[in-house]
N, C-alpha and C positions, 0 to 999 in steps of 0.2 A: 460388493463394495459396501464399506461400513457409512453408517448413516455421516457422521463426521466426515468423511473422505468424499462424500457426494457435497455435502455444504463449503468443504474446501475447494473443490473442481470449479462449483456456481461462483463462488466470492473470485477466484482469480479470474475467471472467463468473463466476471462483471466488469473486473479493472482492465483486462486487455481492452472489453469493447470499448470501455469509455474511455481509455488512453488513445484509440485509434480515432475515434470519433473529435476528441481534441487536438489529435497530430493534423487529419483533416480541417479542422477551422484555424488553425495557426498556418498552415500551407495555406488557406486561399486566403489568410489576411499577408503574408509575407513574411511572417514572423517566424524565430527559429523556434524550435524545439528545447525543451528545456532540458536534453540530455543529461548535463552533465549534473543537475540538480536531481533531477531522479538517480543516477546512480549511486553519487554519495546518501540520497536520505534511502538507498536500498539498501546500500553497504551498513550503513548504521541499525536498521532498522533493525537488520536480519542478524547483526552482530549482538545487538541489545536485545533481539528475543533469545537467542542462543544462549547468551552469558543468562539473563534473570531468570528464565524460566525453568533452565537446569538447576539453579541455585530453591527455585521453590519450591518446584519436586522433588529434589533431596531432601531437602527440610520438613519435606510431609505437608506443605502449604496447600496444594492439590492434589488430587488425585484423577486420573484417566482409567475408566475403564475399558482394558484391553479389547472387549467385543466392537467397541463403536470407533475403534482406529484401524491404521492398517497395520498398525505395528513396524513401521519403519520407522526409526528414530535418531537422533541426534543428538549423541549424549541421551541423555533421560526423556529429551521432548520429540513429541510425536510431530513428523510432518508436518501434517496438515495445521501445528501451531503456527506456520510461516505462511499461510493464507492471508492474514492479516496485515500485514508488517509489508507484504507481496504487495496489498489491495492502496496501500495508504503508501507505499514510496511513488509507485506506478500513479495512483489517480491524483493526491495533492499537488504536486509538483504542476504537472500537466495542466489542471484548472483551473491555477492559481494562475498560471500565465493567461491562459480563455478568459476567464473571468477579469482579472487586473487591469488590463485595458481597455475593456467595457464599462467597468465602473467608471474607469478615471475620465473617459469621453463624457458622462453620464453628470459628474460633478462641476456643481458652479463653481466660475472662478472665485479664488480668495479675494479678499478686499487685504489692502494693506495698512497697518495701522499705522 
């Protein structure tokens, strides 16, 4: 397995754990899951790596050397560029809801002017 394809494996295995670890503390607070926010920013995500990343490897913007991929590709970009895009639909979403109502409990009231 190519160096790249083992740092793609660790970064998604990162966001499953902490997606699960977040589904877990919205379950014992009551709260829902923020599906449908994760799905559209995955759909995006993974549509806007698709679309630019093809468009910069064509263009000669980067370069990937074949040894350290798997060579499976999508268009011109290698897998494992969807590691990313995977790591950031799946955990923001998610800890943004964990986190949001921690803070908000956390903050003094406003005064009204």
């Amino acid at each position: 397995m190519s160096p790249y394809s083992q740092l793609a494996l660790i970064v998604v295995g990162l966001a499953v754990a902490l997606t699960l670890i977040g589904a877990v503390v919205l379950r014992r607070r009551s709260q829902r899951l923020p599906l449908a926010a994760m799905a559209l920013t995955l759909l995006v995500m993974l549509t806007l790596t698709l679309i630019f990343d093809n468009i910069m490897i064509a263009v000669d913007l980067c370069r990937y050397p074949e040894e350290n991929f798997s060579n499976i590709t999508l268009g011109l970009v290698p897998l494992e560029d969807f590691s990313y895009p995977i790591f950031t639909a799946l955990v923001l979403p998610m800890w943004f809801e964990v986190l949001n109502k921690r803070f908000a409990r956390q903050r003094p009231p406003q005064k009204a002017s």
